[in-house]
N, C-alpha and C positions, 0 to 999 in steps of 0.2 A: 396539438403539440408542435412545440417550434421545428423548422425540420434540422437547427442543429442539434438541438435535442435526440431526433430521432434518430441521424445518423452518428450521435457519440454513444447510445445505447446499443445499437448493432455492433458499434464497433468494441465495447467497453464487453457484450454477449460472448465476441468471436475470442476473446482471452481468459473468459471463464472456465476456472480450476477445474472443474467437473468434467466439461468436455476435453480441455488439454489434456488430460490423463487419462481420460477413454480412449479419446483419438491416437497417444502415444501407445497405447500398449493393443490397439487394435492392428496395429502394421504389422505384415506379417513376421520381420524380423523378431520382434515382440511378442508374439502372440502366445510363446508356450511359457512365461514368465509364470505365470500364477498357476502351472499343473501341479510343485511344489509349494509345501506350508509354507508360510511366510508373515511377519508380523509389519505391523503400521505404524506409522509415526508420521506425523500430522503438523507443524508450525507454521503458524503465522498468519494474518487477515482472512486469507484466501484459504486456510488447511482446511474447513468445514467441506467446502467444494471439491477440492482437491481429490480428500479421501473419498467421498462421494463416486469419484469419476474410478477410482481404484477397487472401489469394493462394488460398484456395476461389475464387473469384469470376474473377480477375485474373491468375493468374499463366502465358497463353498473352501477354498483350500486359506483361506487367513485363521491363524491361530491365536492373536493376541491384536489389540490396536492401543495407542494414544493418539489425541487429538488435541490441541491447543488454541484456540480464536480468541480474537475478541467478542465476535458475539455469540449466539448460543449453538455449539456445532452440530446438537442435538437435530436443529430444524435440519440440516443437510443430510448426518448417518442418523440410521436408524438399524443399529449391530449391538447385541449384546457385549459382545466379544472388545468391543472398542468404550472404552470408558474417554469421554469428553470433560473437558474445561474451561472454562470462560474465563477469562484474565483483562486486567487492565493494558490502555493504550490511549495515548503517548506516552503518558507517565504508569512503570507500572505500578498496580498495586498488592494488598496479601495474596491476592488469587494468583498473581502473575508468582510469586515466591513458593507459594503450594504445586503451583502446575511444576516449577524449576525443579522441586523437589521430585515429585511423580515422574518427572522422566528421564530424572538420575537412575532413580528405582528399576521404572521399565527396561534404562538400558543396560544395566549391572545385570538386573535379570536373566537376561538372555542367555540361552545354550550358546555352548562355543562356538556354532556350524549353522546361527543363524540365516536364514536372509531375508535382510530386512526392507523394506523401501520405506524410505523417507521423503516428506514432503515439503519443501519450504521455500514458505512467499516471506514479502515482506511484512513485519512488524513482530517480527519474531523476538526483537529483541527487547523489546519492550514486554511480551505475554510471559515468558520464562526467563524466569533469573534465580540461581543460588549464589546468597551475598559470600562475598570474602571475609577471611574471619576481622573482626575489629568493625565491620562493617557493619551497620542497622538500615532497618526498611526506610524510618524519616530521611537519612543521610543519601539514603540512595535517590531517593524519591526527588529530593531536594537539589541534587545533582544534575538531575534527567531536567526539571521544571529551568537549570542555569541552560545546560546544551542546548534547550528549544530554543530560548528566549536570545540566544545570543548572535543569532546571524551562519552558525555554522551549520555546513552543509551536510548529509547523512554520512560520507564518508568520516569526517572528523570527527560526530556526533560516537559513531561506532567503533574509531579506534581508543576511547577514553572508556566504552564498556568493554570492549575487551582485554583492555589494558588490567580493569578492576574484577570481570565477572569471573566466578571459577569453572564456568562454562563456556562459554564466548572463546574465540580465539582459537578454535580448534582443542578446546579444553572436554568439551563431550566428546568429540572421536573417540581421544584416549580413554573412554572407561569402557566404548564395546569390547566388547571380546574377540581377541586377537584373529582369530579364526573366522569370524563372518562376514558376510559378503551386502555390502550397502549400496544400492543403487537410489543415489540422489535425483530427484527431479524437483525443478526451482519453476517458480515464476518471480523473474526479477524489477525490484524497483531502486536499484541503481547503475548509475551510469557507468557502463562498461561491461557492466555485470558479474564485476567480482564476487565469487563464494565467498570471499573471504570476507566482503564487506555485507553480503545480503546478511541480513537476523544476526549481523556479529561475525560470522561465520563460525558456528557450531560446530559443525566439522569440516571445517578450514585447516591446513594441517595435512602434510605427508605419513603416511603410514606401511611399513613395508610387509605388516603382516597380513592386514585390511584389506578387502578386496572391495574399492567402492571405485564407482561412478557417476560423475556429476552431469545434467543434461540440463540446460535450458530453455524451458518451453513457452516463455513469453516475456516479453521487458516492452519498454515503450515507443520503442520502434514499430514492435508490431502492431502495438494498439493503433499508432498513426498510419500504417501501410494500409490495416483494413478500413479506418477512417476514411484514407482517399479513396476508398472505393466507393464510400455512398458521395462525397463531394470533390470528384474528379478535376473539375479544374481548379481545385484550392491551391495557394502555392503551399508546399510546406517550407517550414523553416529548417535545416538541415543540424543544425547545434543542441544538442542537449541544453535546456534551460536551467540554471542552477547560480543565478546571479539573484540580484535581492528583489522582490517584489515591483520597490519604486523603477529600477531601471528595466525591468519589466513592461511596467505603464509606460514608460518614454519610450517603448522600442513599439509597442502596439500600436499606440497614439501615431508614429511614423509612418504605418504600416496605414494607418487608417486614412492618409491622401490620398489614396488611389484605392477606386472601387473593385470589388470578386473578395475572395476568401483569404484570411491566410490562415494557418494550423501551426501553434507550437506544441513542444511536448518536454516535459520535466519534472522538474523540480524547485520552483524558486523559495529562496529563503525570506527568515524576517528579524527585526530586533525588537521585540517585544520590552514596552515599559514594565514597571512595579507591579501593574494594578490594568487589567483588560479587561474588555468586553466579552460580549459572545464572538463566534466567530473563527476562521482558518486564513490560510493564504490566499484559496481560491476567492474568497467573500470580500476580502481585502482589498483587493486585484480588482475585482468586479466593480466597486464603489473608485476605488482609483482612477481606472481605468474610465470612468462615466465621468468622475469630477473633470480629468482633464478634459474629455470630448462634450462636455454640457454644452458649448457653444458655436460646434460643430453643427453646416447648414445641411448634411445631407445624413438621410437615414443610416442607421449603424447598429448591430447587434453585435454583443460579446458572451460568448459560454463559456467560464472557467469552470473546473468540476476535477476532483480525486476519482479515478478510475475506481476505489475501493468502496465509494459510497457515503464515504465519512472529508469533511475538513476538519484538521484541529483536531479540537477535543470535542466538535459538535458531530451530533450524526445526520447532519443536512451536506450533501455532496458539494454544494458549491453554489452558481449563481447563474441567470440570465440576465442580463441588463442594455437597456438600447437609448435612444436618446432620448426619452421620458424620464427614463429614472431618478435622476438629479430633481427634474422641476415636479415630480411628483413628492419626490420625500421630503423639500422645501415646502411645497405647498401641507404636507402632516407634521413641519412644526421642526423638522431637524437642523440641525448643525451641521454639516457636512466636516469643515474639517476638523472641528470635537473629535467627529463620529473617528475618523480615519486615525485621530493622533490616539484615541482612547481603543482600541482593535475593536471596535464593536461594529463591525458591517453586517453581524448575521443578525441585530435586531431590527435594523432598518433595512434589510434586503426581505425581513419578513414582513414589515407594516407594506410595502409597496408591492408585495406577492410577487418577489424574484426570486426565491431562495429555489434551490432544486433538491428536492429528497428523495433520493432511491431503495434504501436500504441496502442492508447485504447485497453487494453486487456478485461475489464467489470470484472475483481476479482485486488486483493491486498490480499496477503497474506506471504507478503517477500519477500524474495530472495532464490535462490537456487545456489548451486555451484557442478557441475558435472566434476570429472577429470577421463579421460579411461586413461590409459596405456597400453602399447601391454608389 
């Protein structure tokens, strides 16, 4: 295994949902949380982990649960008491409108004198959604497939859903019941870490009757802190990434004159044509980033990868690519910049066996991009 492989795995480990929420609620300031009943509530990539790390601790005094993921949260809880969902992501689909439904329900449910914890990562707002009236699933759908394609970034992508959702926007707070007590814990994937931007913000929103608290227990900062701990003299990049892919590849490409490590960490965006490939940002990046350095005389390796396991709408993480790649996929016949203008990096990052697939990782906290030079 490459060893940036090995040390974006440790580090990608150390912000996994499961153990963040053992490890918060094992301090001792915490620790007598779960002596009282209390119900669950589960959103977004990472929820299946999440509750996982909550119901280690809790689940002799938990009365009720919801959970939401994209992939099956079943592999993570194994609780009667907590009924799971699996929904669509990026774009949601009917499961992602049945889940929006279910935890309307869960949370109208609730006794007045609740207390509830809630869990939410990113992609929440894509797994739960209740349409606005006049609204239809195509329309929505249709909607979501314009905001990926168009170059905006998560924050703008999420003030047009919550603009429309009847939940989003701090539109679920208002249906708890006045009277109960929510303690939020996030794991963030955006920049600054606004609640009100992660999943929409769900329960974004002032409340004077609500007794809630917001905590959060990972964003992309930290994925990179523990990152420099296995590649100590990396430089890192100090800037939140969140510019477009190609100037991206020119800032790497720069980086790539002078030998050692360097570490970013973000989000860059894209402007997707008509009609694309396989493939994400990270895959994208990966091939970019190899096209401009194919003529480059000194060794070079690149790891772009989504913290959450998934690029895109593929569920292959991302990429590893170094200065073969180019003259290897030329030599099985490709196009290179076809490949790049059509988004299809993730079938040609498969024919030259760069692609990286982790599956479920149980964190979301962006992406990272690691280039060594010798």
């Amino acid at each position: 295994m490459s060893n940036l492989l090995s040390a974006a795995s440790r580090a990608i480990a150390s912000c996994r949902g499961d153990h963040l929420v053992a490890s918060f609620f094992s301090a001792d300031e915490q620790a007598a949380w779960f002596t009282e009943p209390w119900y669950l509530i589960a959103v977004g990539k990472a929820a299946g982990a999440m509750a996982a790390g909550a119901l280690r601790l809790g689940h002799k005094t938990l009365i009720s649960g919801l959970v939401v993921s994209k992939t099956d949260a079943n592999d993570w809880v194994n609780d009667n008491k907590v009924s799971c969902y699996q929904a669509g992501h990026p774009v949601p689909n009917e499961a992602s409108f049945v889940a929006g439904n279910a935890l309307v329900q869960f949370v109208t449910d609730l006794p007045a004198h609740a207390k509830v914890l809630f869990l939410l990562s990113g992609g929440a707002s894509a797994l739960v959604e209740v349409l606005a009236d006049g609204m239809d699933a195509d329309t929505w759908q249709g909607l979501t497939r314009q905001w990926l394609a168009s170059g905006w970034d998560i924050t703008r992508i999420n003030q047009e859903r919550k603009r429309l959702s009847q939940i989003k926007g701090g539109r679920l707070l208002s249906q708890f019941p006045e009277s109960c007590t929510i303690l939020q814990l996030v794991i963030s994937d955006v920049q600054g870490d606004d609640v009100a931007t992660i999943g929409s913000g769900l329960l974004a929103g002032h409340s004077e009757q609500r007794k809630m608290t917001s905590i959060i227990l990972a964003n992309n900062q930290k994925l990179l802190s523990e990152l420099a701990k296995s590649l100590p003299n990396a430089k890192m990049m100090p800037q939140f990434v969140c510019c477009s892919v190609e100037d991206l590849a020119q800032e790497i490409v720069s980086a790539s004159r002078q030998s050692g490590c360097t570490i970013w960490g973000g989000e860059p965006v894209v402007v997707l044509p008509a009609q694309v490939g396989r493939g994400g940002r990270m895959q994208h990046l990966a091939i970019w980033v190899a096209w401009l350095l194919r003529d480059n005389a000194s060794p070079w390796q690149l790891l772009a990868m989504g913290s959450d396991g998934s690029d895109g709408a593929t569920e292959d993480a991302g990429a590893l690519v170094n200065q073969d790649s180019i003259r290897l996929a030329q030599q099985l016949g490709w196009d290179i910049e076809h490949t790049l203008a059509s988004f299809d990096a993730g079938c040609l990052l498969e024919d030259i066996g760069a692609l990286i697939t982790t599956g479920d990782t149980g964190s979301n906290v962006n992406d990272m991009m690691i280039l060594e030079c010798e």
